[in-house]
Each structure stands twice: as C-alpha cells, then as structure tokens.
C-alpha positions in Angstrom: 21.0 13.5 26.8 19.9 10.5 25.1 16.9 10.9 22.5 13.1 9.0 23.9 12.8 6.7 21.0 8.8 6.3 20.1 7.6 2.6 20.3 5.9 0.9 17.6 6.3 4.1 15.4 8.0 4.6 12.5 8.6 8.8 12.5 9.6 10.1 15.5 8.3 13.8 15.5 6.4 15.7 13.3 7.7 17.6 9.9 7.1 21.2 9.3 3.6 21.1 7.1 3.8 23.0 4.2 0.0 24.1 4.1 0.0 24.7 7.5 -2.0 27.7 6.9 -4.7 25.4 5.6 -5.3 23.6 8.5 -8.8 21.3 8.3 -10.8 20.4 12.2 -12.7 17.7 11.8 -15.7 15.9 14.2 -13.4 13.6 16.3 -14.5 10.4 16.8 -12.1 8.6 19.3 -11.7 4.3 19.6 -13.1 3.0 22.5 -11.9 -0.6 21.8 -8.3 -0.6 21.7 -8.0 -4.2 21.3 -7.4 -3.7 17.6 -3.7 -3.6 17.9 -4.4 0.5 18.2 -2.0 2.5 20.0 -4.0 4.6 22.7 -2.7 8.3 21.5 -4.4 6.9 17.6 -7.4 9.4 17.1 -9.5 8.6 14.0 -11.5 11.5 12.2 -14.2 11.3 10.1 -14.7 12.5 6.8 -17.4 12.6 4.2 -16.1 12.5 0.8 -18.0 14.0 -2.0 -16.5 10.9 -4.1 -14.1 7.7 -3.7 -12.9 6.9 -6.7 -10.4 8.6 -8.2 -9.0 8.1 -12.2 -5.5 7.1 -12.5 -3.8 9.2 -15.6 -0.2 8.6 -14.7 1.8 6.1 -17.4 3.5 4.8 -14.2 0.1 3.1 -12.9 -1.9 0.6 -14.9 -4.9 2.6 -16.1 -7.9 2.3 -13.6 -9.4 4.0 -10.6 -8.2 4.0 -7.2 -9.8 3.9 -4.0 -8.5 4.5 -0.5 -11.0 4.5 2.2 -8.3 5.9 4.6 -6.3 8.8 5.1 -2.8 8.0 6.9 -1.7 4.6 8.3 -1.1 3.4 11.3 1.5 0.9 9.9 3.9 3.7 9.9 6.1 2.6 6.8 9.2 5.4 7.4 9.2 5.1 3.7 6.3 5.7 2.9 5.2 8.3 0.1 1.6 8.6 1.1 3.3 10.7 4.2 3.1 14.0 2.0 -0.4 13.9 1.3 -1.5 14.0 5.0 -0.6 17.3 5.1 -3.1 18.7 2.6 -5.3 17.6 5.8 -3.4 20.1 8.1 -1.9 17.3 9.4 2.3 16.4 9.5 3.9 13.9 7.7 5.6 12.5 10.6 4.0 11.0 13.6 0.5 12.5 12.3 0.7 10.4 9.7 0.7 7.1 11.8 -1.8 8.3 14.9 -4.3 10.4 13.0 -6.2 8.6 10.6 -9.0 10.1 8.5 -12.0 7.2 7.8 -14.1 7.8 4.8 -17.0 6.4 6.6 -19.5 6.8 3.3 -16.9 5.2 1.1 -19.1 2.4 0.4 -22.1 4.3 -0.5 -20.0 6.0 -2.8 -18.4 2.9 -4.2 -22.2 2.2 -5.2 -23.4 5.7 -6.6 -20.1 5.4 -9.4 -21.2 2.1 -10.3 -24.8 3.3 -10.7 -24.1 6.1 -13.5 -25.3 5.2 -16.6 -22.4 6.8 -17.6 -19.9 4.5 -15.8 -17.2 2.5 -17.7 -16.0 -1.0 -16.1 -12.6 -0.5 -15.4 -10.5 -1.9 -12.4 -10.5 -1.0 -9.2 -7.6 -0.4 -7.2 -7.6 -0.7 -3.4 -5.5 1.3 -2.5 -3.6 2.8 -4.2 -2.3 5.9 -1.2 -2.9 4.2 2.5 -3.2 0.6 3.1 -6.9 -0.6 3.0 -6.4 -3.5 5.7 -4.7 -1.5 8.3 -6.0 -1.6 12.1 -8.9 0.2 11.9 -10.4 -1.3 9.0 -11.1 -4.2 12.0 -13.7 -1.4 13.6 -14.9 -0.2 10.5 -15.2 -2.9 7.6 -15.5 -0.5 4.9 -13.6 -2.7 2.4 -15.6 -5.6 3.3 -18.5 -3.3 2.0 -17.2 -2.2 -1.0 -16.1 -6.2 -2.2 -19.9 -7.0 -1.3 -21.2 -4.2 -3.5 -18.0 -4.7 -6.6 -19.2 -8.5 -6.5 -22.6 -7.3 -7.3 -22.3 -5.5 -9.8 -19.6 -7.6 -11.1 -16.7 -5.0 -11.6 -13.1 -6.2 -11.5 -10.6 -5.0 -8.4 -6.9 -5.0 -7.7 -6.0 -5.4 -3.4 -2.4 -3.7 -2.4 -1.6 -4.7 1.3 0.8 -6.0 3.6 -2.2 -6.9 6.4 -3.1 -10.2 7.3 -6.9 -8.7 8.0 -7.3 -9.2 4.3 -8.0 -13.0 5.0 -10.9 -12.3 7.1 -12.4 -11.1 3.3 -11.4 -14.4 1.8 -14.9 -15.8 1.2 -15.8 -12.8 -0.7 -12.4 -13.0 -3.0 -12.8 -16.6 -3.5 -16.2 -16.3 -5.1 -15.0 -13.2 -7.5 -11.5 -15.5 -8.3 -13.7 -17.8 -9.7 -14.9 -14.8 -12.1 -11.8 -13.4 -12.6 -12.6 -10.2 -11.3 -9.9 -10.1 -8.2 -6.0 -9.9 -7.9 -4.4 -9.4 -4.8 -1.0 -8.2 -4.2 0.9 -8.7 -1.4 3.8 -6.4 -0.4 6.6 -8.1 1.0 9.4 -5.5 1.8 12.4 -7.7 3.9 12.1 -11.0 5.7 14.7 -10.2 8.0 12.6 -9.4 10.8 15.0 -6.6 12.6 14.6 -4.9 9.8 10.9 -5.1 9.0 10.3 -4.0 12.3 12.6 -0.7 12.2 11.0 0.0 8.2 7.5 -1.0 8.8 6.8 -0.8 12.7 2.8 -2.0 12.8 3.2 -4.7 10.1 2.7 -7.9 10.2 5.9 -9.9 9.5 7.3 -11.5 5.9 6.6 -14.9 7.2 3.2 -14.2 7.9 2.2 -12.5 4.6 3.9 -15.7 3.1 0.9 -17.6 5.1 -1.3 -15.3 3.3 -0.2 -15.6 0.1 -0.2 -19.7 0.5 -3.7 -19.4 1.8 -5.1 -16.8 -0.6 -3.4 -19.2 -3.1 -4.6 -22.6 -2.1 -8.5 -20.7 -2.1 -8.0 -20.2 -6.0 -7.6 -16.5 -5.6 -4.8 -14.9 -7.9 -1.9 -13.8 -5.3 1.4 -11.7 -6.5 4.0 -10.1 -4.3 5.7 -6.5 -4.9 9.0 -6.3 -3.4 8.8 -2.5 -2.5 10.6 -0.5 -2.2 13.9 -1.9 -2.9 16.3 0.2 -0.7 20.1 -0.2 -2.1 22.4 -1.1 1.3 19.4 -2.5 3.2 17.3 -5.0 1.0 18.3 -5.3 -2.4 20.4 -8.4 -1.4 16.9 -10.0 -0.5 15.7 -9.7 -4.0 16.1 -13.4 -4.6 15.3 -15.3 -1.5 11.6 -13.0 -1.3 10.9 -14.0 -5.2 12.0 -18.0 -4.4 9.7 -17.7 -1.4 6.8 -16.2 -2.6 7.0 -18.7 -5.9 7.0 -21.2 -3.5 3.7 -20.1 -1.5 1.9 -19.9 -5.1 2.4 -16.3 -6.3 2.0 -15.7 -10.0 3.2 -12.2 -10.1 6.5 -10.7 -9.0 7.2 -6.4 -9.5 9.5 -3.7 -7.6 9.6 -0.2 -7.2 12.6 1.2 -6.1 12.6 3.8 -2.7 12.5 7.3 -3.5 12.6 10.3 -0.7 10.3 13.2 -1.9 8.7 15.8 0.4 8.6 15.5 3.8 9.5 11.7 3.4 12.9 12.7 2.7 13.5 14.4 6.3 11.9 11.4 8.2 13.9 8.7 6.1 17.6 10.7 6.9 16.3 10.6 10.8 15.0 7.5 10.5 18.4 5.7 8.9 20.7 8.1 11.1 19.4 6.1 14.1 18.6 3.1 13.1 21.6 2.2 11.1 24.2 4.8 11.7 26.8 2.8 10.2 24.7 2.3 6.9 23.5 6.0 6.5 25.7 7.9 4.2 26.1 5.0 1.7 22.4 3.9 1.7 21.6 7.8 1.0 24.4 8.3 -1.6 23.1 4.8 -3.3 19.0 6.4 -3.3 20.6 9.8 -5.1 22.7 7.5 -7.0 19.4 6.2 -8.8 17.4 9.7 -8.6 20.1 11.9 -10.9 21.7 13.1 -7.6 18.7 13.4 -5.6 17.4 11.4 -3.2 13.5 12.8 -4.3 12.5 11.9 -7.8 9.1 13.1 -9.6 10.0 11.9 -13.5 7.1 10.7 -14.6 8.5 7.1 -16.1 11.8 7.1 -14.4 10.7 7.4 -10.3 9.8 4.6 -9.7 12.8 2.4 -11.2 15.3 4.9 -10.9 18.5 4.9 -13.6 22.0 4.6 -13.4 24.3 1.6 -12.8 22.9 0.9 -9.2 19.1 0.4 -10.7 19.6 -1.5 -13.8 21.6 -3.7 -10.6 18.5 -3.6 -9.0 16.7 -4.5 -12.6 18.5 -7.6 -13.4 18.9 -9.4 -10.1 15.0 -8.8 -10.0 14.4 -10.0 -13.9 16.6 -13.1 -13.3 15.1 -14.1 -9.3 11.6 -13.8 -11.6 13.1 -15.9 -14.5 14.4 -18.5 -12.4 11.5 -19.1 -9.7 8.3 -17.9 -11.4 9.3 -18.9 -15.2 5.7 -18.1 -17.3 3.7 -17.5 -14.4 1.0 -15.2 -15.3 -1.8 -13.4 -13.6 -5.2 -14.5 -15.3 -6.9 -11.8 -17.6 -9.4 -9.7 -15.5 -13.0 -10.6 -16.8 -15.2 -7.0 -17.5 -17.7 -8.4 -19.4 -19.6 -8.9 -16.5 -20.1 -5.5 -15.5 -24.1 -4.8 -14.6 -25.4 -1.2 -13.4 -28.5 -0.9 -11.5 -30.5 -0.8 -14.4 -29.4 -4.1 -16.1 -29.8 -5.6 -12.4 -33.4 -5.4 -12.5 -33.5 -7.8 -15.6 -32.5 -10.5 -13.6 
C-alpha cells in the first residue's frame, strides 16, 4: 500500500524521543486566525522563560549571545539541527517539531531586564541562533519587532538569521540602527531550484524571493549577507556559484557555508526524507555526508562539524572560496558599533 505523504511538511512521522520520560504539558494556547500561512493541526504553547539570552562559548560561533524567541519551526527544514532540541520539551523531532511550537511570550521583557544589569556587557545579539525568528507565527506575536524596539534603545548591536520574508515588515526599525551600525542581517539561501526548496524547506519562502529581500534590505542601507546552508554534496553543492553571483548581484556583502551534518534524531528523518524524495540520489548523497563526517553521517567535533574534512569538503571549500572571490571581491560587512551601548541608568542623563 502506498505511503500518505504529509503536505507542506518536511518530517513525515514522529522520531522516538529520547527523554520521553521527561515529558513537559504546557497551558495550550491554540490560533484562531489561520490566515498566517498556519497549517490547522499547528498548536502553539506558551512558555515563560526565566531568561532569553543565552552566551555563546562554542569556537564555531562568533562570540555573542543568542536569542530565540521560539521553540520548533513551522518551516520544517528536513535538515534541520534545531529538530533535537525539541525533544528536551517532551516533544519529537519529527512532525512535532514543525506543528508544535513553543512562544516565549515574555521574551521581550526579558530582552530588557539583561540590558538593564549594571553588570551587562555590550555584546551582539544573535537572533536566532536555534529556530527561525521570522517564522509564521511571529505574524500573531511580534516578539522580535519588540525586542529591535527595545535593542535600538538602548543601542546594543544584533545579528538577524532568517530565510522569511516577514523580516521586511521590520525594515524601518533596521534601517534606523544600519545607519548606527548596530544591525547585520543574514539571509539563508539554501537552493534556487525551486523543486528542491520545496521538498528541503517545505514552509519557506522561495530563493527568488529572499533575493527580493536581500535587494530591498540592501537598497534601505541595511548590511545584507547570504549563508549558503547547508551545502548537501549530490543535491546543492553544484549551486554554490550561481547563489553567490546572485546574491552579489542583489547587494550582499557577505557570503559563508556550513556544510549538512545528520546528528540525533535529524539523522533518521533526513535517510526517510531522501529515500522518498530522491530515491535515485540516496545512497551516494549519504555516502558523500559520511564522506565529510569521518564515516559518519553525525558529526559533534567542535571545529570540524560544521565544514567537514576530506576530499569532498575542501571541494565544497574551494568552489565556495573562488564563487566569493570572483562575485563579491573585498566586500565587507561594516564593523558593528558598541560604543553606543546605554543601560537604564545612563538613559536618564539624556
């Protein structure tokens, strides 16, 4: 009998949890208003964080805090590494993942208590650096048009990961901190070929649309870059050039790559994911992934993970170093400006 494929989704079942044993019920809180490009069956739960931001200590992430006002992502990525951590939430890495998202509703107050402590650093901030901070139901919620209001006022520097269009509706408040250097947004552009977009990133918008948003973010002064992640050997890697030409072209000033790596529950919902989607492809796309993880398809070498090693990554390395070469020359990004930085107490001078 053949399989019921799951619109629109990226998983198609759930993944044995782990910590099932540790399984969290929280208030439910269900959408009304569906016209948010929300699947019906998405439930969002709310959770009150004792704190937001969280310190960054790993060398393979720019020192900083990050900040991720949601928990799972309707986008549903089948790639996606922020899959595992739904499960310390009870929840599975598969389909869980994509229709039960957790909304830090007091993020923003949070946001403003860190920035408050006499004790408090400037440093960047990273949104996000887990779940993407412009998915769906950031339309219902605006919590990161919150947190930009209250990082403009106290003029601390930030760093925007997405592949959502939303983040334009946000552009008068990026504009203003451009012109302080305290923004940089990062778009990630994973395939233009829009079969496969689709199949890898099922609720995104498409390439050619986060080109538009890149060209507009550019055109408003605000400094744009592209990540083309994660490069997957047998299915993108070929596009390497022709996203870096295109994204030059639509005024990014920043090009980087991380390449795919399967650990957890990922791997189990990738190897479904590729065995139906591109049968023909599977064994060698797998083979090529352990190729650049020592023999593994998973990979947690702090240094090495998200690069890989071995003759099919420094492939990966040099198409990508030469695509930047060629099409972005001595582009920069523009130095991030913390000498702005007032807490609450310098406020009240002025």
């Amino acid at each position: 009998m053949q399989r019921t494929v799951i619109k629109g989704r990226g998983a198609q079942g759930n993944s044995n949890n782990r910590f099932l044993s540790q399984e969290t019920i929280y208030d439910e809180e269900l959408l009304n208003d569906i016209d948010f490009n929300l699947s019906p069956k998405t439930k969002i739960y709310i959770e009150t964080p004792k704190k937001i931001m969280n310190k960054m200590s790993t060398p393979d992430i720019p020192a900083g805090y990050s900040v991720n006002p949601y928990q799972g992502c309707e986008h549903g990525c089948v790639y996606c590494y922020a899959r595992n951590t739904h499960e310390y939430f009870g929840f599975s890495a598969g389909i869980d993942f994509e229709q039960k998202i957790i909304v830090k509703k007091n993020a923003p107050a949070l946001i403003e208590i860190a920035l408050k402590k006499k004790s408090y650093k400037p440093d960047v901030i990273m949104f996000s650096g887990n779940t993407d901070c412009y998915q769906p139901v950031e339309k219902k919620f605006e919590l990161m048009r919150k947190m930009l209001l209250i990082c403009e006022k106290y003029g601390n520097p930030i760093s925007i990961i997405t592949k959502n269009a939303l983040v334009l509706r946000d552009a008068d408040i990026l504009a203003r901190m451009a012109k302080r250097n305290l923004v940089r947004v990062i778009l990630s552009i994973t395939s233009l070929n829009e079969e496969l977009r689709r199949a890898l990133e099922p609720r995104t918008v498409s390439g050619v649309k986060r080109l538009e948003v890149l060209r507009k973010m550019s055109e408003l002064g605000i400094p744009v870059g592209v990540m083309t992640a994660p490069i997957i050997p047998g299915l993108n890697d070929h596009e390497i050039p022709s996203i870096i030409k295109t994204s030059a072209e639509n005024g990014a000033l920043f090009v980087g790559y991380t390449v795919v790596r399967l650990n957890g529950s990922v791997e189990t919902i990738f190897r479904d994911w590729i065995k139906r989607s591109f049968p023909n492809k599977a064994d060698k796309v797998l083979s090529q992934i352990a190729e650049m993880h020592g023999g593994k398809t998973s990979d947690s070498r702090v240094g090495i993970r998200m690069k890989g090693e071995g003759r099919y990554a420094e492939h990966i390395k040099q198409l990508h170093l030469i695509s930047k070469q060629k099409y972005l020359g001595d582009r920069k990004m523009p130095a991030l400006d913390f000498s702005q930085f007032r807490n609450s107490e310098q406020l009240r001078l002025f």
